[in-house]
C-alpha positions in Angstrom: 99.7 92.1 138.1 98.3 93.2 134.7 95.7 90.8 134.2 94.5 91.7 137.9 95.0 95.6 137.4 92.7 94.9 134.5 89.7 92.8 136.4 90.2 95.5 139.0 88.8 98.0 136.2 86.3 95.7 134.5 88.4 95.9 131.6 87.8 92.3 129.2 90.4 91.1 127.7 89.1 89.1 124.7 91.6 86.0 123.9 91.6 83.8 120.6 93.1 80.5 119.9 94.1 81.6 116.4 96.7 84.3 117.9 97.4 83.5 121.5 100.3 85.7 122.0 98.3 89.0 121.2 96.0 88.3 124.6 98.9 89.3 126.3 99.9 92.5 124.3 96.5 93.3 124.4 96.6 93.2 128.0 99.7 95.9 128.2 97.5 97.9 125.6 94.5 98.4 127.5 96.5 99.3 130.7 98.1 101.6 128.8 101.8 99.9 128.2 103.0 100.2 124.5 105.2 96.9 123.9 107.1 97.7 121.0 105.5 100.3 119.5 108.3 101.3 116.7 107.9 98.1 114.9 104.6 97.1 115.6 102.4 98.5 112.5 100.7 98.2 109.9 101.4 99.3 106.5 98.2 101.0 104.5 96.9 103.1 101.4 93.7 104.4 101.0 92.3 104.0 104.3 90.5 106.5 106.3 90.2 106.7 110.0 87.8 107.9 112.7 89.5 108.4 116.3 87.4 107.7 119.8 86.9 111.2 119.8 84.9 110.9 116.7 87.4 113.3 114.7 89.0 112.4 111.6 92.2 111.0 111.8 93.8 114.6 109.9 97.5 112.6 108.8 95.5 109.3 107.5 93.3 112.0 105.8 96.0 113.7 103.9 97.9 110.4 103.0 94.8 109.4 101.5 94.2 112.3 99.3 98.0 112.1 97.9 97.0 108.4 97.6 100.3 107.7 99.5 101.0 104.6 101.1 102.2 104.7 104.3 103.2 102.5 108.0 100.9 103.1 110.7 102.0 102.3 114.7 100.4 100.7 117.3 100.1 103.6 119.1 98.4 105.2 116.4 95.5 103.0 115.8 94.9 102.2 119.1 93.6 105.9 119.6 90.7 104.7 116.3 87.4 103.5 117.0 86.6 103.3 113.2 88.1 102.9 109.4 86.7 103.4 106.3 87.8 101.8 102.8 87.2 102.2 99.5 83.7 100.6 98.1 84.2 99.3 101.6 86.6 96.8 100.5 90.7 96.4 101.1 93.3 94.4 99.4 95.7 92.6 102.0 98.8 91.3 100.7 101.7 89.1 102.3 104.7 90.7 100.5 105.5 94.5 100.5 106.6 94.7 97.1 103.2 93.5 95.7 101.3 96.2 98.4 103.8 98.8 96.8 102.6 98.3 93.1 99.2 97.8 94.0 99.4 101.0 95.8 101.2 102.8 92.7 98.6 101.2 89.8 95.1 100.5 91.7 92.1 102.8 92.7 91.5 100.7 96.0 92.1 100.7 99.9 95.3 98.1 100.5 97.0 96.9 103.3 100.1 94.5 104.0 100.9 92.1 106.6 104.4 91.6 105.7 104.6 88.2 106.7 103.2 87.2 110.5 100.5 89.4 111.7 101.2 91.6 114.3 99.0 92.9 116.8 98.6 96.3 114.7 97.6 94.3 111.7 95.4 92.2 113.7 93.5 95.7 115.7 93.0 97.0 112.1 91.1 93.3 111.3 88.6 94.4 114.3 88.4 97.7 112.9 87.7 97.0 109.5 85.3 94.4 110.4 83.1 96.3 112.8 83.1 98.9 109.7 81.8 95.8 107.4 84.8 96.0 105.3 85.1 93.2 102.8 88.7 91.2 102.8 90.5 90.0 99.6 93.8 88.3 100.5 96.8 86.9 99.1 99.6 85.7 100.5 102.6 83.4 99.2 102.0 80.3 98.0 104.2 78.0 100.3 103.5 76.1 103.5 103.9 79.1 105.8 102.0 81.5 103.9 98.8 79.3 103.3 98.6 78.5 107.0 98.8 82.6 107.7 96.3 82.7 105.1 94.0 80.7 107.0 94.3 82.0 110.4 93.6 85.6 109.1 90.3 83.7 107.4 89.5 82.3 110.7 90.0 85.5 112.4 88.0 87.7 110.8 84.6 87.4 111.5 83.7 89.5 108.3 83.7 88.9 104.4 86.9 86.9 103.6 88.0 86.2 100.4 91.0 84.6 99.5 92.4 86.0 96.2 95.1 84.5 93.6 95.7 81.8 95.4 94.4 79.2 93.8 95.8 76.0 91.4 96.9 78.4 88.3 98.1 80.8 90.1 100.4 78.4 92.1 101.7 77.3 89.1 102.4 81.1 87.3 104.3 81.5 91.2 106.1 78.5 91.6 110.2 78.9 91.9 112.7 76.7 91.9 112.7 76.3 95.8 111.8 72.8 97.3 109.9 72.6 100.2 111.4 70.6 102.8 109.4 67.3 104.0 109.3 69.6 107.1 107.7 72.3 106.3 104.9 70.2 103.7 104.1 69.2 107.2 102.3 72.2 107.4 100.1 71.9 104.9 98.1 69.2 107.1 96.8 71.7 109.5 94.9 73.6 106.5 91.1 72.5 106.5 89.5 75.6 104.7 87.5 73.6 102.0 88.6 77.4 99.7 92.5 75.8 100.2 92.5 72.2 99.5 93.2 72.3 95.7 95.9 74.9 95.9 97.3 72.5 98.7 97.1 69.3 96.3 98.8 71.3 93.7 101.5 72.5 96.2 101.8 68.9 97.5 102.6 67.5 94.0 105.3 69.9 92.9 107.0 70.6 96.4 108.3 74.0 95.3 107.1 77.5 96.8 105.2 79.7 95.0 105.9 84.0 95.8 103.1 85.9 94.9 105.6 88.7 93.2 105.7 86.3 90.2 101.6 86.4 90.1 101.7 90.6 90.0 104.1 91.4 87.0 
């Protein structure tokens, strides 16, 4: 009944193979049905935003000036048609420890996923790439984490870098916790040419490496 309400108002829905679930949610969104709405956000510092009504976003705007960091809803930033970063650039991290101290120590525009995306993490990608934001990202250093890292990569249609995660910093990360056969499994879906040596590396030891151990 959505998806037919939706044609009915020549409303698009656009769907991607790299997050299929978020079509649907999507869907709800445009017809105006919140799905989860308390625990659906994003976490950010530094950001400014623009709503459709081409008004700065007054909270984000004093947030930013304390140079708080701060958790953002779905329902929020679906009301934004634009956000602005510094030097038009943001840091994404996995973990929300490392987003706290880099958002208590560094003069730049952060964000964290905290794990699997969700669809507010995912609206903010299209925002900051129609705004030609530039992407540094790190996530952790184990199965699950590179993957992630490579479907944000493949998702964003702007400047993607992957940052600290590469063969050293692997090995400054790695713990004592052995991957199980399992979940090294994983690491044969990742084809991003940017990946492949921090993959050998993580194929040779079979430990996880957390990306708090690279930021202390």
């Amino acid at each position: 009944m959505i998806h037919r309400s939706l044609e009915q108002r020549n409303l698009l829905i656009e769907g991607t193979e790299i997050f299929p679930a978020y079509k649907r949610q999507k869907s709800f969104l445009a017809a105006g049905i919140l799905l989860d709405d308390v625990s659906n956000y994003a976490m950010v510092c530094n950001v400014e935003a623009v709503k459709k009504d081409g008004t700065i976003h007054m909270g984000m705007d004093g947030f930013q000036k304390e140079k708080d960091m701060l958790q953002v809803p779905l329902g929020v930033i679906s009301d934004w048609k634009e956000v602005r970063c510094l030097q038009q650039k943001i840091y994404i991290v996995e973990n929300p420890s490392v987003f706290a101290m880099l958002c208590g120590k560094a003069e730049c525009s952060c964000m964290c996923m905290n794990g699997q995306p969700r669809l507010a993490g995912l609206m903010l990608l299209d925002l900051l790439e129609k705004s030609g934001t530039t992407i540094y990202y790190s996530g952790d250093l184990d199965p699950e984490g590179i993957l992630i890292a490579q479907k944000l990569a493949d998702y964003y249609r702007g400047k993607f870098h992957f940052w600290h995660m590469d063969p050293e910093d692997y090995n400054k990360s790695r713990s004592e916790e052995v991957i199980s056969d399992r979940r090294m499994k994983i690491l044969d879906k990742i084809t991003d040419v940017r990946l492949i040596s921090v993959v050998d590396e993580i194929k040779k030891y079979k430990t996880a490496g957390y990306q708090e151990r690279i930021f202390v």
